[in-house]
One Martini backbone bead per residue (centre of mass of N, CA, C, O) as a GRO file, in nm:
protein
  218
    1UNK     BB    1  12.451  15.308  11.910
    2UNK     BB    2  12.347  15.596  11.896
    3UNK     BB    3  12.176  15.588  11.601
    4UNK     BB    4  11.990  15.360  11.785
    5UNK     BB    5  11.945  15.550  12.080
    6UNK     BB    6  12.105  15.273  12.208
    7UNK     BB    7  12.123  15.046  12.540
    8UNK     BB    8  12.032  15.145  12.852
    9UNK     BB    9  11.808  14.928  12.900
   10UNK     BB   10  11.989  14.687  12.849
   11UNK     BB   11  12.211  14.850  13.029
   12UNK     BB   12  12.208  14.656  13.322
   13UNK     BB   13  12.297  14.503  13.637
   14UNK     BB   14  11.993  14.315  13.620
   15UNK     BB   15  12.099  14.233  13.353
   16UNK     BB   16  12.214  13.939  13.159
   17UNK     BB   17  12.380  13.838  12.897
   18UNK     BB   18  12.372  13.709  12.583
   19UNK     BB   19  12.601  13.592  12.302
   20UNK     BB   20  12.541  13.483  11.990
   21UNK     BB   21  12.756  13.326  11.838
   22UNK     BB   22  12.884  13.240  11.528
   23UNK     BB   23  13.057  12.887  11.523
   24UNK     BB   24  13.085  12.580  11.322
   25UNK     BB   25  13.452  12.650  11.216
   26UNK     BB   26  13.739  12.738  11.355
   27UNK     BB   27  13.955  12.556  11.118
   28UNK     BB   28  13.897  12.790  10.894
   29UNK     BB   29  14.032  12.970  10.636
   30UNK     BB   30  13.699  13.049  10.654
   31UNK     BB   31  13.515  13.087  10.967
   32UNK     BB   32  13.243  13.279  10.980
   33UNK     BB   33  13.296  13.478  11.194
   34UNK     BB   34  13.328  13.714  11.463
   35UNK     BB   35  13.531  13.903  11.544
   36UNK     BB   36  13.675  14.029  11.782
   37UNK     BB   37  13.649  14.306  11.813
   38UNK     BB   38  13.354  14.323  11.796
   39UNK     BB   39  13.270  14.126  12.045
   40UNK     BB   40  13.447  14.361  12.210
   41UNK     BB   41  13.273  14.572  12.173
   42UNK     BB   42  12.982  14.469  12.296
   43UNK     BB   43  13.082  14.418  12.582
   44UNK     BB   44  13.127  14.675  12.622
   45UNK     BB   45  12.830  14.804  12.573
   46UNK     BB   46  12.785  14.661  12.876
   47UNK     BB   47  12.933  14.751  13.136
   48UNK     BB   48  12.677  14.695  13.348
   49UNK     BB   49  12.696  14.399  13.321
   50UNK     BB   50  12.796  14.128  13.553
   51UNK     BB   51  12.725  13.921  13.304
   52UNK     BB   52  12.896  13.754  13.040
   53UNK     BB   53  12.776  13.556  12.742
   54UNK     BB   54  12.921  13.328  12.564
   55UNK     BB   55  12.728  13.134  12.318
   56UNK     BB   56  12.761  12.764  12.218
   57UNK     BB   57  12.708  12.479  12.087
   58UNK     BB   58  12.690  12.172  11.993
   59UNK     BB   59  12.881  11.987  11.710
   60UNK     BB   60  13.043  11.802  11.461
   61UNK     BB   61  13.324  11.981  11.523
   62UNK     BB   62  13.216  12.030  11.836
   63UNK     BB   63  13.224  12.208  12.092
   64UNK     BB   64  13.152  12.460  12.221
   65UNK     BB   65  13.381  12.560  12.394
   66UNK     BB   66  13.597  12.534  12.155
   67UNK     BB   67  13.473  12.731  11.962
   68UNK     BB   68  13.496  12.963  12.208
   69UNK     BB   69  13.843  13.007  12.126
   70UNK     BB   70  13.867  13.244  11.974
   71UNK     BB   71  13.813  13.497  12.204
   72UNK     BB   72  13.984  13.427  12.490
   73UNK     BB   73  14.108  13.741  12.500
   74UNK     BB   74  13.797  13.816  12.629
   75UNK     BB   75  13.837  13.655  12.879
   76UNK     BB   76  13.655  13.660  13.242
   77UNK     BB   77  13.487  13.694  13.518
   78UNK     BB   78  13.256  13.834  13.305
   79UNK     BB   79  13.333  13.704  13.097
   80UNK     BB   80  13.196  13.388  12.945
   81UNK     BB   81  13.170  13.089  12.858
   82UNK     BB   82  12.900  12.923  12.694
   83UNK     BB   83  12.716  12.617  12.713
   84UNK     BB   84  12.419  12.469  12.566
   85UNK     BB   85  12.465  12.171  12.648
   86UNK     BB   86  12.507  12.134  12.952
   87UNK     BB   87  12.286  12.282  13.106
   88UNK     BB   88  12.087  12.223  13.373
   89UNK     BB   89  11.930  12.459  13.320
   90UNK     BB   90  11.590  12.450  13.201
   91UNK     BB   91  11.317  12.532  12.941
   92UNK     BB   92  11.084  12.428  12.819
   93UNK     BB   93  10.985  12.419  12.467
   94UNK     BB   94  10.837  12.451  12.119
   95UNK     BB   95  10.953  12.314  11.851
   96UNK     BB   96  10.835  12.186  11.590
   97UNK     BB   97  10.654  12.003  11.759
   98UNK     BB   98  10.884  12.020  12.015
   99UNK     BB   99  11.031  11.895  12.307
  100UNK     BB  100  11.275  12.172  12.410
  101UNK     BB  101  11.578  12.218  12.596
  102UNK     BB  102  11.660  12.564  12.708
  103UNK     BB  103  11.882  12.779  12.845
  104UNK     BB  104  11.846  12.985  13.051
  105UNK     BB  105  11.988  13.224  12.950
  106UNK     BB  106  11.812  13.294  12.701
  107UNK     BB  107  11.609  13.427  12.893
  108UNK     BB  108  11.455  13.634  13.016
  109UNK     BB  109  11.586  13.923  13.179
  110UNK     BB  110  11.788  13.858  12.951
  111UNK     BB  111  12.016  13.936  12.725
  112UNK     BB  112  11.985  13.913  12.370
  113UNK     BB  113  12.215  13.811  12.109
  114UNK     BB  114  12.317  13.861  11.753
  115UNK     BB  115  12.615  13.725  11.557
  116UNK     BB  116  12.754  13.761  11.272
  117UNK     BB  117  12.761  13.750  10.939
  118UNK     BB  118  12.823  13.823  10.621
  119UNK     BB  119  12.640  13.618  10.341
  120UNK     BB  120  12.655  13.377  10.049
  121UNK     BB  121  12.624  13.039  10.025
  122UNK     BB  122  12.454  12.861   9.775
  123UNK     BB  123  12.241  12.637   9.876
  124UNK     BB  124  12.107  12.301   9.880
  125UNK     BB  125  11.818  12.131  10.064
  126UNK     BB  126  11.653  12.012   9.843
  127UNK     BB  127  11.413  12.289   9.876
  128UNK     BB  128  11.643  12.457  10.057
  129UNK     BB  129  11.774  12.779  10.048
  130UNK     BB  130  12.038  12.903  10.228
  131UNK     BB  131  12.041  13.179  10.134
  132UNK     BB  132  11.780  13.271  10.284
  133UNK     BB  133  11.843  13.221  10.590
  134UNK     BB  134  12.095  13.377  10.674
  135UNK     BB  135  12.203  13.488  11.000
  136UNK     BB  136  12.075  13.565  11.252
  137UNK     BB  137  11.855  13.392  11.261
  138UNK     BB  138  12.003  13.103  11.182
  139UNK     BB  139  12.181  13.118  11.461
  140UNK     BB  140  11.915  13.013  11.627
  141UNK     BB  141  12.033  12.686  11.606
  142UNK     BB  142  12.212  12.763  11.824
  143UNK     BB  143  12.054  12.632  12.062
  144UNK     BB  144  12.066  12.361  11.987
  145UNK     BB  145  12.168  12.104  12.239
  146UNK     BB  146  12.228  11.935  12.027
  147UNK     BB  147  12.466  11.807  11.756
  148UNK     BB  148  12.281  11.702  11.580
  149UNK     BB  149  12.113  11.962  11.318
  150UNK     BB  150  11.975  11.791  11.032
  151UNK     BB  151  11.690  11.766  11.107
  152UNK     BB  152  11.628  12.084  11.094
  153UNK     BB  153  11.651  12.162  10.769
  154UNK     BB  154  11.352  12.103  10.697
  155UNK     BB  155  11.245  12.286  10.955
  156UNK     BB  156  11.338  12.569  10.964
  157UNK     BB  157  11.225  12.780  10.956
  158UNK     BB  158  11.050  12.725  11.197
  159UNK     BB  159  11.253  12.701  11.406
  160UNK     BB  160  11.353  12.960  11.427
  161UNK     BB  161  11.065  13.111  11.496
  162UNK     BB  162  11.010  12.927  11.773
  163UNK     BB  163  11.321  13.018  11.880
  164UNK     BB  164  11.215  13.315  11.936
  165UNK     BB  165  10.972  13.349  12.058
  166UNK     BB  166  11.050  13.180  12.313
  167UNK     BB  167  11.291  13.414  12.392
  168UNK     BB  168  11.178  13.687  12.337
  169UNK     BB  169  11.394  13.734  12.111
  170UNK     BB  170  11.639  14.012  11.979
  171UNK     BB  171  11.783  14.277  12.128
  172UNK     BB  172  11.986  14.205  11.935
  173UNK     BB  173  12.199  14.301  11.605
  174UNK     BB  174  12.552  14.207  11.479
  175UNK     BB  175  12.682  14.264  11.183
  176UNK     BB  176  12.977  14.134  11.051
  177UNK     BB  177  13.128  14.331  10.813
  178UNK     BB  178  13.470  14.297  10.763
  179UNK     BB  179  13.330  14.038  10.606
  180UNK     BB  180  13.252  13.866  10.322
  181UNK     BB  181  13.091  13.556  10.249
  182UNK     BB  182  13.132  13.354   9.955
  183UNK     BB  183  13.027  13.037   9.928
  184UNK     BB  184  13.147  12.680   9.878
  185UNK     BB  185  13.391  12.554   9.952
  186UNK     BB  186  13.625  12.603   9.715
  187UNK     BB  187  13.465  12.877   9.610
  188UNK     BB  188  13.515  13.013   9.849
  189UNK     BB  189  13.550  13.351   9.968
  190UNK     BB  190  13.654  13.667  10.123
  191UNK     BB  191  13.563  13.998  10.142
  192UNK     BB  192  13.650  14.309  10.208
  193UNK     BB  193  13.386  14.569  10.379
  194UNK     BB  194  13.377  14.720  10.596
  195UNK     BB  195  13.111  14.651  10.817
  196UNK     BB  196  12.865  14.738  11.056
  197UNK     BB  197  12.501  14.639  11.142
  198UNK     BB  198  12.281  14.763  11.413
  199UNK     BB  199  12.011  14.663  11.597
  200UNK     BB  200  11.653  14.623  11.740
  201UNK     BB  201  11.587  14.500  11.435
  202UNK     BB  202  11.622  14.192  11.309
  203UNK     BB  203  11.514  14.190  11.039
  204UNK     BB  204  11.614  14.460  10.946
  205UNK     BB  205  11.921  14.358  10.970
  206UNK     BB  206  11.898  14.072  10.782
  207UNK     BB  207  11.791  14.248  10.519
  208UNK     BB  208  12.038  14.442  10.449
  209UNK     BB  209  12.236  14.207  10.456
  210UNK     BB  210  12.132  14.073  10.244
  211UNK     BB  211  12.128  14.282  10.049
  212UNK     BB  212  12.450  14.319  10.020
  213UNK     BB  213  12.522  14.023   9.979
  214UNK     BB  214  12.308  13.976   9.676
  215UNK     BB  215  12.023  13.929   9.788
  216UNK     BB  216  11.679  13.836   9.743
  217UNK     BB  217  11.382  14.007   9.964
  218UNK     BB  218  11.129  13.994   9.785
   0.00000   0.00000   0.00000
């Protein structure tokens, strides 16, 4: 944090964070997801908000909530689990060409964070590559509050760009490089990399990540 010339402006009483931290399946040999270490790091380095959200929506392998208790042992009366599928508070935003209630906790003037892992996909959805769709901002698809979101990897791309957007961007990036994960399925496998990345500028942090990773950005 100091590197990056801290993060004082946003670590304030009077705005409450939320961390979306990616969680697809906790279930998996290989999880793909920011270790406990880091997300209590991220959270200490916040000490000053009076309340901080894990955020994370529903999917095909289970809620939000049950896949958010991978962190368990770092919730408290200020950490505080949060789905984005039940939130009754939401404001309507555009999200390629649809109309999309997105839950309060992601606006302004609340502190967002993005943290993934590195990752090297390697795979094809019709002419849509996933290498390349990175992970920070990747992670923003878990935004949309509905369970089954592949009908958004058609324009994903698009989805990603306007719901940055809507959110008023990424305040932070936090790439967990403690593990590089290569590969789908069988093939899988994480290789220890011991790697961690933090920007102002969630871009510029994608950037370097997927270039560790072996994906070509030019």
């Amino acid at each position: 944090m100091d590197l990056i010339g801290g993060v004082g402006d946003l670590n304030t009483p009077d705005r409450e964070v939320a961390v979306k931290v990616g969680v697809f399946n906790q279930k998996k040999i290989f999880p793909g997801h920011a270790t406990v270490d880091v997300v209590d790091s991220i959270v200490h380095s916040f000490n000053m908000a009076l309340q901080v959200y894990l955020v994370e929506s529903d999917n095909y392998k289970g809620t939000g909530l049950e896949r958010l208790q991978v962190w368990k042992e770092i919730f408290t009366e200020r950490v505080m689990p949060f789905s984005l599928s039940t939130d009754n508070e939401t404001r309507q935003v555009e999200i390629a060409a649809e109309k999309i209630c997105l839950s309060r906790v992601l606006f302004k003037p609340n502190v967002f964070i993005s943290t993934h892992v590195l990752r090297r996909i390697g795979r094809s959805i019709g002419t849509l590559n996933l290498a390349s769709v990175g992970s920070i901002l990747k992670n923003l698809l878990g935004l949309m509050p509905e369970r089954k979101k592949a009908r958004f990897h058609k324009k994903l791309t698009t989805v990603l760009l306007d719901a940055h957007e809507a959110i008023g961007g990424i305040d932070l990036a936090v790439l967990d490089g403690t593990y590089t994960y290569l590969g789908v399925g069988k093939t899988r496998k994480q290789e220890r990399t011991n790697v961690l990345l933090v920007g102002r500028d969630a871009i510029a942090v994608e950037a370097v990540g997927a270039s560790l990773a072996g994906l070509n950005t030019h």
